[in-house]
C-alpha positions as CSV (number, residue, x, y, z in Angstrom):
1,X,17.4,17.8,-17.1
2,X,14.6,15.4,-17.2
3,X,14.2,13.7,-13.5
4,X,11.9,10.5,-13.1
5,X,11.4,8.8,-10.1
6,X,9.1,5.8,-9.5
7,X,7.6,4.1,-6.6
8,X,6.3,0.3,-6.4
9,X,3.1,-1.3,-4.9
10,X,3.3,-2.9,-1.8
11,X,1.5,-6.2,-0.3
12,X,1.0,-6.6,3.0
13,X,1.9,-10.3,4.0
14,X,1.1,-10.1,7.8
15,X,-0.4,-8.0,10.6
16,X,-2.5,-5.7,8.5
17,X,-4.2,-3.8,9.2
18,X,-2.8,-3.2,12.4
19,X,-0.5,-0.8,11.5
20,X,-3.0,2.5,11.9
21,X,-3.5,0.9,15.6
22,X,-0.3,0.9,17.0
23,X,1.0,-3.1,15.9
24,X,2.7,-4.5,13.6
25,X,2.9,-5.6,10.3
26,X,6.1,-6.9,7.5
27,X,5.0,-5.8,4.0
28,X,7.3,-6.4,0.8
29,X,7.2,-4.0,-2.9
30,X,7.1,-5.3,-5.9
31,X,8.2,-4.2,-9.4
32,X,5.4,-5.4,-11.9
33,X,3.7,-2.2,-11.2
34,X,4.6,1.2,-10.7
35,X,3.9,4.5,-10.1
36,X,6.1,7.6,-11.6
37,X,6.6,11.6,-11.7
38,X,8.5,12.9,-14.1
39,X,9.5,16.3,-13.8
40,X,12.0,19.0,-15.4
41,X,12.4,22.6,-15.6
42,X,10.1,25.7,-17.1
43,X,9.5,29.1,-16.8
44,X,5.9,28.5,-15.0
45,X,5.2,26.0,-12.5
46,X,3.0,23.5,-14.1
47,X,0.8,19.8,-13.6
48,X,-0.4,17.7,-15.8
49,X,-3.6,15.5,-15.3
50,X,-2.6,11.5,-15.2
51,X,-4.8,9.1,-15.8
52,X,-6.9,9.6,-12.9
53,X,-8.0,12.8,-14.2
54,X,-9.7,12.2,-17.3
55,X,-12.6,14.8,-18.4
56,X,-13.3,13.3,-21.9
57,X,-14.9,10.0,-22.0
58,X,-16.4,8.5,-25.2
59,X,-20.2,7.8,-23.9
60,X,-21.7,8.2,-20.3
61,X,-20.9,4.3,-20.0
62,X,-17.1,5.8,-20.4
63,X,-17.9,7.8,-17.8
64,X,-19.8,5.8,-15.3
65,X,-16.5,3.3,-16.0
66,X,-13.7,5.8,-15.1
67,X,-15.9,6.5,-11.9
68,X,-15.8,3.0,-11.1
69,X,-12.0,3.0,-11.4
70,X,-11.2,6.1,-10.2
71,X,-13.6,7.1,-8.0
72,X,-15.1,10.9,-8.1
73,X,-10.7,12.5,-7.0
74,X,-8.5,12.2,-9.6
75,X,-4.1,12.1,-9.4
76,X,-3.8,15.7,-9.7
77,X,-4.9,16.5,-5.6
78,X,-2.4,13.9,-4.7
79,X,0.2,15.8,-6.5
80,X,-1.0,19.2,-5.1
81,X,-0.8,17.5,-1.7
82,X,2.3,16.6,-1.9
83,X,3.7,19.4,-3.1
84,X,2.3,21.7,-0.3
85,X,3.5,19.3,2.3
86,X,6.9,19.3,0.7
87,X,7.0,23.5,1.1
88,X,6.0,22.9,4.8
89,X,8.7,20.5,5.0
90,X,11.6,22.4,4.2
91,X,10.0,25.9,5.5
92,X,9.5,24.2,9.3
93,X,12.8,22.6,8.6
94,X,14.6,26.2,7.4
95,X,15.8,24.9,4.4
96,X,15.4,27.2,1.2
97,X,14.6,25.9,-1.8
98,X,15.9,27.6,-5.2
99,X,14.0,29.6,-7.2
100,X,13.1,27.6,-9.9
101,X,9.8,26.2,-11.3
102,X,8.8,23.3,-12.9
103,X,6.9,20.9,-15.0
104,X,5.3,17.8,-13.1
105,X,3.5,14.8,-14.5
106,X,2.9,11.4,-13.1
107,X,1.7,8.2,-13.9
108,X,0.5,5.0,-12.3
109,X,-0.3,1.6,-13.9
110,X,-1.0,0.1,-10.6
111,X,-4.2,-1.4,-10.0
112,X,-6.5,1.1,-7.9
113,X,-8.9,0.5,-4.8
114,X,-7.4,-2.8,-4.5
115,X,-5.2,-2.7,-1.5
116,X,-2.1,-2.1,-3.1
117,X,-1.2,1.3,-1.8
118,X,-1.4,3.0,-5.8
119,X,-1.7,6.4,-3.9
120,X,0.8,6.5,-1.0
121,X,2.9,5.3,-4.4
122,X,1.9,8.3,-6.7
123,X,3.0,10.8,-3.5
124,X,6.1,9.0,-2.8
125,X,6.9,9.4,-7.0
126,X,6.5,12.9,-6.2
127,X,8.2,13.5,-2.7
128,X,11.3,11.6,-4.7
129,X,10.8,13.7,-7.8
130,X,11.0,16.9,-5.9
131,X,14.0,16.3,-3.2
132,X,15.6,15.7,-6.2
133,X,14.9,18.5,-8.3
134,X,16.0,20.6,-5.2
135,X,18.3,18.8,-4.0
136,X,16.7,18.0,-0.4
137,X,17.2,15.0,1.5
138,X,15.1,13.4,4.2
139,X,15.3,10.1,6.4
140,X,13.6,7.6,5.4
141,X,11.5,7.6,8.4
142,X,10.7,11.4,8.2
143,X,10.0,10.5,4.4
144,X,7.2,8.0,5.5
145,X,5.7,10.5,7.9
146,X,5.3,13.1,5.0
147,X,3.6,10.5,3.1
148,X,1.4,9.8,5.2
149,X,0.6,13.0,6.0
150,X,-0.5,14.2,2.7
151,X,-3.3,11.5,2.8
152,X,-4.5,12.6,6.5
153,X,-3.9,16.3,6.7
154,X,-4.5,17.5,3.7
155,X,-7.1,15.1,2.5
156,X,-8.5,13.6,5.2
157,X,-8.2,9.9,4.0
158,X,-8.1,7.0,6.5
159,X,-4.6,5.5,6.6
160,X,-1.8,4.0,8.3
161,X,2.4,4.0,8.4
162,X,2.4,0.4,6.5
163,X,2.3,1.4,3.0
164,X,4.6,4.9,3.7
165,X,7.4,2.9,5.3
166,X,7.3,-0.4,2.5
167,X,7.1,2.0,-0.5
168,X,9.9,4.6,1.1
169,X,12.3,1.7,2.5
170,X,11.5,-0.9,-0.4
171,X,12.0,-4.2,-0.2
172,X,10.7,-7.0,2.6
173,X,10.6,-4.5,5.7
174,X,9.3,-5.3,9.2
175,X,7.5,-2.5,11.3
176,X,6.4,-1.9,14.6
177,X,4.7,0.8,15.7
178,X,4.7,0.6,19.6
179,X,2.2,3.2,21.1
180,X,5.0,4.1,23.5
181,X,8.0,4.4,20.5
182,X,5.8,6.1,18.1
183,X,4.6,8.9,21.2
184,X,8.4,9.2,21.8
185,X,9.7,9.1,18.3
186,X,7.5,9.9,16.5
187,X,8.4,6.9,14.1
188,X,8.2,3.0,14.7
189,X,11.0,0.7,14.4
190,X,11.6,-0.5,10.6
191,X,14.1,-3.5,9.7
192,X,14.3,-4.5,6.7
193,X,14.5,-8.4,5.7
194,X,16.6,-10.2,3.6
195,X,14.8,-11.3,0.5
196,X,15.8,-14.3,0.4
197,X,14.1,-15.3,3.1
198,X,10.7,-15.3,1.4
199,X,9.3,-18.2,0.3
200,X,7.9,-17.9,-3.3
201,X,4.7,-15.9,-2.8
202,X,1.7,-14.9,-5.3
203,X,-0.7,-11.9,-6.0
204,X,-4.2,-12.4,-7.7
205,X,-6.5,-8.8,-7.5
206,X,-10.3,-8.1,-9.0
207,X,-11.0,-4.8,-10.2
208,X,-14.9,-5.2,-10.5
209,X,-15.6,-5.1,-6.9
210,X,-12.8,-3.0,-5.7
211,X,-13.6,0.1,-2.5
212,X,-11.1,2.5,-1.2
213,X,-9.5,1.7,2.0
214,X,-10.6,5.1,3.5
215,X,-14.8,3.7,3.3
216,X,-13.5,0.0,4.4
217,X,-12.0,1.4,8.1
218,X,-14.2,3.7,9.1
219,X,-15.9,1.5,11.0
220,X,-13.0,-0.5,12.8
221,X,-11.2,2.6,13.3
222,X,-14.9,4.0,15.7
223,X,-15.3,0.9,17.8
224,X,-11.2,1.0,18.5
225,X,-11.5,4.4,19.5
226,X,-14.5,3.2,21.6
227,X,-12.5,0.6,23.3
228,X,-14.9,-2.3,21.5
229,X,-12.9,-5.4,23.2
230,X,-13.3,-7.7,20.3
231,X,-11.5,-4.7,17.7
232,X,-8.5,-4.2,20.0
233,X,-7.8,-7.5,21.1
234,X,-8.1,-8.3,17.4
235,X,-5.1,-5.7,16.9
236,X,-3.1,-7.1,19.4
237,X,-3.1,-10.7,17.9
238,X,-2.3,-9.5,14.2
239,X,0.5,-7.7,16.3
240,X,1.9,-10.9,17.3
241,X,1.4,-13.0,14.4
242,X,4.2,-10.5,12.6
243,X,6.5,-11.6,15.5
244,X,5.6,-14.9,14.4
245,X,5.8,-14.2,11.0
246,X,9.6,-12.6,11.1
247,X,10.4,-15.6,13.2
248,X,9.4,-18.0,10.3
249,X,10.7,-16.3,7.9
250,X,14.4,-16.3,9.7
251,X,13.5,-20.0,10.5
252,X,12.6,-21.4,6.9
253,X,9.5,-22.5,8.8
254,X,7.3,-22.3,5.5
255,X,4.4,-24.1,7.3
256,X,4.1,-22.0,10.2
257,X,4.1,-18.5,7.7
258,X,1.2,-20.3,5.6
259,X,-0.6,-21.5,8.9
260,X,-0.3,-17.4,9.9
261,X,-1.3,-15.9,6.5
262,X,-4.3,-17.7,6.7
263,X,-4.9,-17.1,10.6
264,X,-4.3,-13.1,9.8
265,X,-7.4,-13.1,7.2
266,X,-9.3,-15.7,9.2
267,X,-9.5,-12.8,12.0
268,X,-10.2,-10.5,9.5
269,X,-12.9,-12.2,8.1
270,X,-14.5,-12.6,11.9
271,X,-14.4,-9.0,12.7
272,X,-15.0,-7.3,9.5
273,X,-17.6,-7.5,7.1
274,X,-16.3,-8.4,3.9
275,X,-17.7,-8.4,0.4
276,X,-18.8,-11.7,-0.8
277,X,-16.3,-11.7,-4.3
278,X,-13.2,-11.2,-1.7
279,X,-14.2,-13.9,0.2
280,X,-14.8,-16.5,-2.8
281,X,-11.1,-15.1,-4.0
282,X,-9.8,-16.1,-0.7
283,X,-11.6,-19.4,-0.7
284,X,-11.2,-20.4,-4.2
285,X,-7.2,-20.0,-3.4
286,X,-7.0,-21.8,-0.1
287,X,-9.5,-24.6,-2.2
288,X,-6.1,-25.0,-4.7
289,X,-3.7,-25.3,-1.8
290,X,-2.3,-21.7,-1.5
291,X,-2.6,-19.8,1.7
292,X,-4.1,-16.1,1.2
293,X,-5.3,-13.1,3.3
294,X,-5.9,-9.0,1.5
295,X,-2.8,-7.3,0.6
296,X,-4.5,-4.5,2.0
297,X,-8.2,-3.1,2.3
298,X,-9.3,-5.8,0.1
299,X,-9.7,-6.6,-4.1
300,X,-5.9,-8.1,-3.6
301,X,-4.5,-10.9,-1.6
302,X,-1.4,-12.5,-1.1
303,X,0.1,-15.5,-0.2
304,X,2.8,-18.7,-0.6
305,X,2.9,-21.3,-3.0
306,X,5.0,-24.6,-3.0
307,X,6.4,-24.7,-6.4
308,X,5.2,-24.3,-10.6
309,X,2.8,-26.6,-10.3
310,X,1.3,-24.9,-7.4
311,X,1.2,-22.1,-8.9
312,X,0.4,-23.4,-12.6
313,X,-3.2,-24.7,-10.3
314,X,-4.0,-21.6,-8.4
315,X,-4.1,-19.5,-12.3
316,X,-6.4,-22.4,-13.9
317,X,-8.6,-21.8,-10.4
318,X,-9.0,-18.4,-10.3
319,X,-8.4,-17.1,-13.8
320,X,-11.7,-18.0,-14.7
321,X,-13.0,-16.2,-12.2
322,X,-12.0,-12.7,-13.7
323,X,-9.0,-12.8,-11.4
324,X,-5.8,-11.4,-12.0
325,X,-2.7,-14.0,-11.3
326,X,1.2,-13.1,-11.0
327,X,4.2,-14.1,-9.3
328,X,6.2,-10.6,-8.2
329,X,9.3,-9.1,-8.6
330,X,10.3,-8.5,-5.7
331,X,12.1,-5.2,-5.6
């Protein structure tokens, strides 16, 4: 019995990154990347490196690259993570697990440090690989928790509900995580869209300039907790563009969703400090008539174009560039 289970990237397409500060946000997967464990029976309990975990390189210029990829953590503590979390799981939640081991692999094509939630995806492989090997199942909104918990518990990365919830409930999904409902619940409120009510949208991404999200909050995530004015009444209005935003998109109003995809980065790029190679990507897509804000932390956005040709002049614009161009499968 050979078990693989994949998870997708996700883009955020409004209201990030309000989503660690108690707002709201509607994020969609799609399938042109992916992340996947692969796991199957054996006598001894083992994990194999992925691609994140490379230890031979061909020259210290190999080396010095992979860094620049990767960063200094490879895969592997994502999958250790997750499989600790996972025992906690079903011990706290007295379900016993069969005495079995196995082999575990994974494997992720999806861009890293770009915004597009590659680890979240590489735990939620795993958390899938596993409550199917043993036969465990979890709410989806229990699922996203977990996730999101082997990022902040047991590794002490900066992150939010957003990714967790898109990548566990797939699809175009709508979250709002009310300070009162999430106290109460322990959960926001998820409600998933139609697909069909998306207008065609595009994703472009750079990987020479790319950060992880966990050194581009740190700051934001200080002056909220100080009560900095400017920070949380910045939070509160990406809050209420996704209201706008799921209005829109049950609307057809096409204009209005550009007008907000363009006001949610537009705030972003007031508040944060952004690096200059993001900005020109954003620029140099609004300059060939797409709207466009960060699919995440930054080194991805995302936005909506009108048609082929739209599309055909946003590539020739930013291809050049050393940007990435694709239309998504939606999934």
């Amino acid at each position: 019995m050979i078990i693989r289970c994949k998870a997708y990237p996700r883009a955020g397409l409004v209201g990030n990154p309000s989503d660690g500060y108690f707002g709201r946000t509607i994020s969609f997967t799609f399938s042109d990347f992916f992340a996947e464990a692969v796991l199957y029976p054996s006598n001894e309990l083992e994990l194999f490196p992925g691609p994140r975990d490379r230890t031979v390189f061909r020259d210290l210029d190999g080396l010095t690259s992979s860094i620049g990829q990767y960063g200094y953590y490879g895969g592997i503590r994502l999958v250790e993570a997750t499989l600790k979390c996972f025992i906690d799981y079903t011990r706290d939640a007295g379900i016993s697990l069969a005495k079995k081991n196995f082999s575990l692999r994974y494997f992720s094509n999806i861009p890293p440090h770009v915004g597009m939630a590659g680890s979240s995806a590489i735990i939620t492989a795993c958390f899938r690989a596993l409550m199917k090997f043993y036969g465990v199942d979890i709410p989806k909104p229990q699922f996203a928790n977990l996730v999101l918990s082997v990022e902040t518990e047991e590794l002490g990365i900066s992150a939010g509900l957003q990714d967790r919830v898109a990548q566990v409930y797939q699809g175009l999904v709508y979250m709002d995580f009310d300070r009162t409902v999430m106290d109460e619940k322990g959960q926001g409120v998820y409600e998933p869209i139609p697909l069909e009510t998306l207008p065609p949208v595009y994703i472009a991404y750079r990987t020479d300039m790319s950060e992880s999200s966990d050194v581009f909050h740190n700051d934001i995530r200080g002056r909220y907790d100080c009560g900095v004015a400017e920070v949380v009444e910045a939070m509160s209005f990406w809050a209420d563009l996704t209201v706008r935003a799921r209005d829109a998109l049950f609307s057809g109003n096409r204009k209005e969703l550009n007008e907000i995809i363009d006001a949610n980065f537009d705030r972003r790029r007031a508040l944060y400090k952004i690096h200059p190679d993001n900005l020109a990507m954003i620029d140099a897509a609004r300059a060939a008539g797409a709207s466009a804000k960060f699919t995440g932390s930054g080194g991805a956005i995302v936005g909506l174009i009108d048609d082929d040709a739209a599309y055909q002049r946003l590539y020739d614009t930013l291809t050049p560039m050393g940007i990435h161009v694709l239309r998504p499968h939606l999934i």
